[in-house]
Each structure stands twice: as C-alpha cells, then as structure tokens.
C-alpha positions, 0 to 999 in steps of 0.5 A: 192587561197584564205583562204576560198576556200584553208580551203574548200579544205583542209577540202575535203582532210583532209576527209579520209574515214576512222573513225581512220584517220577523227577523228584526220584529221577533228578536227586538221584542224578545230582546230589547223590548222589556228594558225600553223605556214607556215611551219607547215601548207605546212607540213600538205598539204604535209601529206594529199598527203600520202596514207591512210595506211600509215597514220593509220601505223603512227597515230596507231604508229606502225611505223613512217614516214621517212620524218621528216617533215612528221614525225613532223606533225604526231608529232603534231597530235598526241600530240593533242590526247595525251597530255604528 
C-alpha cells in the first residue's frame, strides 16, 4: 500500500465520531504520525482498532489500557496535549 492511500486510510479511521476522540486522533496523525517510529506507528493502527469507549476511558484517564503497547501510544498522545 502505498504512503498516501495508507495516510488516507488512517485519517478515514483516526475519524471517530466523537469530538473528545477527533481532536486528539485528528491532529496527532497529521502532526506527530509521519515522524514516529515503525513500532510506533503499528501501535497507533493497532489503537484505532479498539472501540470508541474504551479509548475516551484512556485519553480521559480514567482508566488505562491493558496492552503496553496500547498503553505507550495513549502515552504519546496524550503527552502532545499535556506536556510535562
């Protein structure tokens, strides 16, 4: 797959439907995404695969994800809206 139908794809799923989720989703793809690491970035494919509750659970930090991969990417999420 090629970068741009693979960027295309990820921004169509990084498109939740729900306000609380896009606007970290939306900018992180667009932003951080192209400069993380492979690992990284199949962590971040692997987060969109989750429901949508249990996503806002973990960016409103009110619980955390099992997975420490998941766990990481919420991580690094996160620490792009609230820097330390």
């Amino acid at each position: 797959m090629t970068d741009e139908i693979e960027t295309k794809r990820l921004y169509w799923h990084s498109r939740r439907g729900m306000l609380e989720l896009d606007v970290l989703l939306i900018p992180f793809l667009e932003e951080a995404y192209p400069s993380l690491a492979d690992d990284d970035k199949e962590r971040y494919r692997q987060l969109l695969e989750c429901e949508d509750t249990d996503m806002f659970e973990w960016f409103m930090q009110r619980s955390r994800p099992q997975d420490p991969d998941l766990a990481r990417i919420v991580d690094l999420i996160l620490s792009r809206v609230q820097p330390d």
